[in-house]
C-alpha positions in Angstrom: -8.4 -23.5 14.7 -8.4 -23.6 11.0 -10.3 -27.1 9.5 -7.9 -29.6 8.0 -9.8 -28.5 4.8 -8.5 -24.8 4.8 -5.0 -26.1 6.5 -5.1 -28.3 3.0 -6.6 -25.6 0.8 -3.4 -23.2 2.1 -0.6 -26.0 1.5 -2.0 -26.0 -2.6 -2.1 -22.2 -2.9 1.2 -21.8 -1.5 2.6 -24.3 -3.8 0.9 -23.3 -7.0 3.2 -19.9 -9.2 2.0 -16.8 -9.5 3.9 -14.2 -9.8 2.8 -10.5 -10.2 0.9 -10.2 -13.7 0.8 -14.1 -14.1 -1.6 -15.0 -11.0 -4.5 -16.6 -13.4 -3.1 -20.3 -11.5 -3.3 -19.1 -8.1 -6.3 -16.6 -8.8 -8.4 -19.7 -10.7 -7.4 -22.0 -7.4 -8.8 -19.1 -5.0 -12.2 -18.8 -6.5 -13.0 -22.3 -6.8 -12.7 -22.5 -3.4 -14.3 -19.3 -2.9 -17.2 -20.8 -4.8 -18.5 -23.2 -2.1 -19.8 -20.7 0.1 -19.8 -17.0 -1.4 -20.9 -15.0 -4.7 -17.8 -15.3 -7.2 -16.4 -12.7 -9.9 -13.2 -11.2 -11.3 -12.0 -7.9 -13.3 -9.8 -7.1 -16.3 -7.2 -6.7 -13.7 -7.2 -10.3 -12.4 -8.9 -9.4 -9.2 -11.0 -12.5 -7.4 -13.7 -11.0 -5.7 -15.3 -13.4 -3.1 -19.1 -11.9 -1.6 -20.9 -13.1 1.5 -24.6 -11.6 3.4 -24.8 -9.8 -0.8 -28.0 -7.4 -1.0 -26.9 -5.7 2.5 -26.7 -2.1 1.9 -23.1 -1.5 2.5 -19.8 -3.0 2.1 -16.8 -4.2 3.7 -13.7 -4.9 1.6 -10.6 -7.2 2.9 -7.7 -7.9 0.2 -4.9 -10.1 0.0 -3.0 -9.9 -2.6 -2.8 -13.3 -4.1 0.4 -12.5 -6.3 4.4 -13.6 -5.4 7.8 -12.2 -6.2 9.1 -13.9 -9.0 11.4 -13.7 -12.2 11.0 -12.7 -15.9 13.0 -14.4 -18.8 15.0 -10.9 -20.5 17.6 -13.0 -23.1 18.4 -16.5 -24.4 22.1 -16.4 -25.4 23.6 -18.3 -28.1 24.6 -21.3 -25.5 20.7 -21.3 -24.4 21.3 -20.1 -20.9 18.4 -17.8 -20.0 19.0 -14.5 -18.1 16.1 -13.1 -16.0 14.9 -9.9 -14.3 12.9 -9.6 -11.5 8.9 -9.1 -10.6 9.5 -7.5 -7.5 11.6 -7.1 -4.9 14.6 -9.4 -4.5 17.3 -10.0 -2.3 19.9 -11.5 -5.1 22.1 -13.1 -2.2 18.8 -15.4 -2.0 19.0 -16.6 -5.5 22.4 -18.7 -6.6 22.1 -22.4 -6.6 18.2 -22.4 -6.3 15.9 -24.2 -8.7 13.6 -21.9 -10.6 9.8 -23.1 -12.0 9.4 -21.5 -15.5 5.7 -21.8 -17.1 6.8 -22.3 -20.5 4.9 -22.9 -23.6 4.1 -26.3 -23.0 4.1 -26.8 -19.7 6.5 -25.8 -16.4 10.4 -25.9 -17.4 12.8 -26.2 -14.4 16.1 -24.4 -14.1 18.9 -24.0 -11.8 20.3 -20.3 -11.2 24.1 -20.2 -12.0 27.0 -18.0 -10.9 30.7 -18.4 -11.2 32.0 -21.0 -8.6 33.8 -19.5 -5.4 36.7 -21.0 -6.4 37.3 -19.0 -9.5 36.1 -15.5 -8.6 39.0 -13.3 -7.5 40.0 -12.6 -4.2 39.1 -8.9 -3.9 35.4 -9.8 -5.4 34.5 -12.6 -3.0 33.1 -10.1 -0.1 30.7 -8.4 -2.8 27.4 -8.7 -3.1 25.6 -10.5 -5.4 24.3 -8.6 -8.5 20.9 -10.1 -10.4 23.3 -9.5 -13.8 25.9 -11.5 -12.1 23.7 -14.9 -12.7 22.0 -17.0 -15.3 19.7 -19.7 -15.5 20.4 -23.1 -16.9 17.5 -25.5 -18.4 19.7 -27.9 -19.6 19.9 -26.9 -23.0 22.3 -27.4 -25.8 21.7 -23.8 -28.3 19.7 -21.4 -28.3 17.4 -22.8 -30.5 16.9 -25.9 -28.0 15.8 -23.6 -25.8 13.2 -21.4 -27.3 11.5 -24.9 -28.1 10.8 -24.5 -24.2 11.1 -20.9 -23.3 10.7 -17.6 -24.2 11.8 -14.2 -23.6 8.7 -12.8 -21.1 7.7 -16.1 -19.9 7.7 -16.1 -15.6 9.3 -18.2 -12.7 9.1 -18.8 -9.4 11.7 -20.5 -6.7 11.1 -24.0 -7.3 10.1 -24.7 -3.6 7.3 -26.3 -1.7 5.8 -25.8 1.7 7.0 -27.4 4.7 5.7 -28.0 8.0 7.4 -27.3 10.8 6.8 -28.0 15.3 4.1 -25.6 16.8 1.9 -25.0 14.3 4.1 -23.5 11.6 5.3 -23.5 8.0 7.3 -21.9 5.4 7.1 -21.5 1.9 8.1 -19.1 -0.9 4.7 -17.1 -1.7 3.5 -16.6 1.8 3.8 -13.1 0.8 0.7 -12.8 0.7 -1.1 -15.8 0.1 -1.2 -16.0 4.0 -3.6 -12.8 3.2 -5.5 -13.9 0.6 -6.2 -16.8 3.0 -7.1 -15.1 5.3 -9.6 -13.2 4.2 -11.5 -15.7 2.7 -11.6 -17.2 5.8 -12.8 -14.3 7.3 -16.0 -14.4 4.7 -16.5 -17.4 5.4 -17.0 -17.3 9.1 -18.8 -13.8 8.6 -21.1 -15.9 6.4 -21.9 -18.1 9.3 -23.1 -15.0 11.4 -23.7 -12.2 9.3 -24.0 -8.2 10.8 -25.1 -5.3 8.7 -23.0 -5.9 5.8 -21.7 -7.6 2.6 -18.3 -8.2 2.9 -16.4 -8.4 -0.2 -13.2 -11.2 0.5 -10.7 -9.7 -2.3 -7.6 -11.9 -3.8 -6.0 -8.8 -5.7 -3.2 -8.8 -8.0 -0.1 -6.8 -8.5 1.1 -5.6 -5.4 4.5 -6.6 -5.6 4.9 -3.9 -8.5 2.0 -2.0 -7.3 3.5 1.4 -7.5 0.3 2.6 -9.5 -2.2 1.0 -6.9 -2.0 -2.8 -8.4 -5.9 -4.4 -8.5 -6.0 -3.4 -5.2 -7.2 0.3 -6.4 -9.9 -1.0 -9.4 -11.2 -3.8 -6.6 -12.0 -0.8 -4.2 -13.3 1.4 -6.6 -15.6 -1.0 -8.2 -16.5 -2.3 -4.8 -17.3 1.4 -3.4 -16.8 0.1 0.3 -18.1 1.7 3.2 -14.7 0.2 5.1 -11.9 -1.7 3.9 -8.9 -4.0 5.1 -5.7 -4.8 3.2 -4.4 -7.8 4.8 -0.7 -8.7 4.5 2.1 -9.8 6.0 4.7 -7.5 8.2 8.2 -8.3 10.1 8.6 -11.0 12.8 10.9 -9.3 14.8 11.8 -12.3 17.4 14.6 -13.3 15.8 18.6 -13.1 16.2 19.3 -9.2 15.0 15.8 -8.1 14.7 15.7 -4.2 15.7 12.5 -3.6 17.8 12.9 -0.8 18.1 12.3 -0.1 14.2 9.7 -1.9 13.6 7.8 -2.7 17.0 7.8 -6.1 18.7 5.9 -8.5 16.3 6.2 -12.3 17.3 5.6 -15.6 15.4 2.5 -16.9 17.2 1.6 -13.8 18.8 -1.4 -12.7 17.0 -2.4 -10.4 14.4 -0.3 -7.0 14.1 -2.5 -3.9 13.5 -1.1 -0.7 11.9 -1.4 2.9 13.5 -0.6 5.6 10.7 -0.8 8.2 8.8 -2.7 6.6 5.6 -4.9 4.7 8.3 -8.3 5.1 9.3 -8.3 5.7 13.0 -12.0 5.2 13.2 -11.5 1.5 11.2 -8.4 1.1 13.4 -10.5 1.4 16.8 -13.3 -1.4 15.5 -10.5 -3.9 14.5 -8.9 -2.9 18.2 -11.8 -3.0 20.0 -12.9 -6.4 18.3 -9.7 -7.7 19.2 -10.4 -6.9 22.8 -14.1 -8.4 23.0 -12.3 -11.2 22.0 -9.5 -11.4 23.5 -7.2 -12.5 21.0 -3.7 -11.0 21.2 -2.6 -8.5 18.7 1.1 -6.0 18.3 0.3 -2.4 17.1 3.4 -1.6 14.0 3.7 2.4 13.4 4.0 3.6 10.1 4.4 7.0 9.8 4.5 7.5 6.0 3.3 4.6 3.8 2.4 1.1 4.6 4.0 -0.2 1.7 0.8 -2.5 1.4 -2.4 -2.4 -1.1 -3.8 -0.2 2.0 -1.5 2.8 0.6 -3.8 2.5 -3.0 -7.3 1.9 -1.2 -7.5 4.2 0.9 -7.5 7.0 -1.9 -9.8 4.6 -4.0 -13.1 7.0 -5.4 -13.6 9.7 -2.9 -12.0 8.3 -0.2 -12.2 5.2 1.8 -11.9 4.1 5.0 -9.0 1.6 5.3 -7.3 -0.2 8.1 -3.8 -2.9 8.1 -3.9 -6.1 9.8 -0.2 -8.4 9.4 0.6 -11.9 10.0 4.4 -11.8 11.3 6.9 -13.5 8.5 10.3 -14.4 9.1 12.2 -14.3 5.9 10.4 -12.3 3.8 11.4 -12.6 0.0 13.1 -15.7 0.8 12.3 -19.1 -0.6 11.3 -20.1 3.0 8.8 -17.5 4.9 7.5 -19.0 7.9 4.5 -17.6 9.8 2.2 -19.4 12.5 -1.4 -20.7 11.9 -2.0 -19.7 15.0 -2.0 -16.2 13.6 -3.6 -16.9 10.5 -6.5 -18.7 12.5 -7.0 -15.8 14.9 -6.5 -13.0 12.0 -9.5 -14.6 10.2 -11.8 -14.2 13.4 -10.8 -10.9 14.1 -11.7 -9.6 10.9 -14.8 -11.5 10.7 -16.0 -10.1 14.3 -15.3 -6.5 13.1 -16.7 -6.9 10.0 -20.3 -7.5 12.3 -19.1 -4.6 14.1 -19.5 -2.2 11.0 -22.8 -0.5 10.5 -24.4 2.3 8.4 -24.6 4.5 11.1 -20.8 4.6 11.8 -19.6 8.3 10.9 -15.8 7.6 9.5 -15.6 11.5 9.3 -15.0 11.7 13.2 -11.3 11.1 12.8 
């Protein structure tokens, strides 16, 4: 089970912003924690790099990416409303009516998303979807200039939501994509740390994924890293709820253990020690397919330098992109052991060429 410490530890990075390109809160909260048992350092990109058993003469890599899906401030109008573009990828039908969690110039400045009431939009536009140009944000002030003593055009925001707890050993929160994987593998170093193999292993909080069509910190982490083996950890599709498709996306259930990734940009030979740890343990796993790209900072590592060995594990999220993704600890808590049991599976002598 995860300590009450690292339960605790969670709850604050889940609640703390940091969208993609503004992580420095979340990043600075990671590494402070990170600092009572492992080697500590960052990049230029923002990258957290965590290191346990350091001087071993190869590497293991795990990232979670450590940044959210958030919003941008594009325009302050005349009135001071503030309109906003997206970091990431967003559902807009999510958005109306929700508080937003600006960091402004002098602190955090709340907002409330607006849209025209149902009341007055016309008939033949009520069954449309929601557009992100359709809405606005509202701090409350009077003119423009009233505004800009608050907020600027560039400055970032986040849902204005907080974690809840829920029965069985559960919780949601906005940001669980993928602070559940940045978790994760820190938790994984730091019960590798406890009974270290062969290896370092490098615990990564990268940044950027969420707009990481160039490779995000994920690709500088691995090439300054040089792993022998690396694992992106993230989160993937519950699929055990009212109109999932299984037969999409594979059979992936809240509570029902980590979900390891079979496919084309994945190392079968990194896949098989991940597996086959799973099995000495017996902790319960799904297997997702994914024929082309992961859509994950494994797509990026994996062609990090000349190549690099690179495996998937997924904690199963309902709601993804929603103010309220909800995943089980149970998952989180046996991810962490898995990866730290293969991690002390991984040795020198291990030929990744036999594919």
């Amino acid at each position: 089970m995860l300590s009450p410490e690292s339960v605790a530890f969670l709850k604050k990075l889940l609640d703390v912003p940091g969208p993609s390109g503004f992580e420095s809160t979340a990043a600075r909260l990671w590494r402070e924690e990170a600092q009572k048992f492992a080697t500590v350092t960052g990049d230029v990109a923002g990258n957290s790099v965590a290191v346990v058993n350091q001087g071993a003469p190869i590497t293991v890599m795990l990232a979670g990416h450590i940044d959210e899906i958030g919003v941008i401030v594009t325009w302050i109008d005349d009135q001071g409303f503030a309109f906003i573009g997206p970091i990431g990828g967003w559902d807009p039908q999510v958005l109306p009516g929700q508080r937003i969690r600006f960091a402004g110039r002098n602190g955090d400045v709340i907002g409330v998303i607006g849209r025209k009431p149902i009341h007055l939009i016309k008939k033949e536009d009520r069954d449309k979807a929601v557009r992100l140009d359709d809405l606005w944000v509202d701090i409350g002030a009077t003119s423009r200039a009233d505004a800009e003593a608050r907020l600027g055009v560039g400055d970032a925001g986040v849902i204005d939501s907080r974690v809840v707890e829920l029965p069985n050993n559960r919780l949601a929160s906005r940001s669980v994509d993928d602070r559940i994987g940045a978790l994760v593998v820190l938790e994984a170093a730091r019960r590798y740390a406890a009974a270290p193999g062969a290896a370092a292993v490098a615990a990564v909080a990268t940044t950027q994924e969420e707009i990481g069509y160039h490779g995000g910190g994920a690709l500088i982490a691995a090439g300054r890293l040089a792993p022998i083996m690396a694992v992106a950890v993230d989160v993937t599709h519950a699929t055990d709820h009212p109109t999932a498709e299984k037969k999409d996306t594979g059979d992936h259930r809240i509570g029902g253990g980590p979900v390891l990734t079979r496919g084309s940009v994945i190392s079968p030979v990194a896949f098989r020690i991940i597996r086959d740890a799973a099995m000495r343990l017996q902790i319960p796993f799904s297997i997702e397919a994914a024929g082309r790209q992961t859509s994950t900072d494994a797509d990026f590592i994996h062609l990090a330098r000349e190549g690099i060995p690179t495996a998937l594990v997924s904690i199963a999220n309902r709601y993804m992109h929603s103010p309220n993704e909800l995943v089980s600890l149970d998952d989180v808590d046996r991810a962490a052991t898995l990866l730290a049991e293969a991690c002390r599976a991984v040795t020198s002598d291990i030929d990744f060429t036999d594919r």
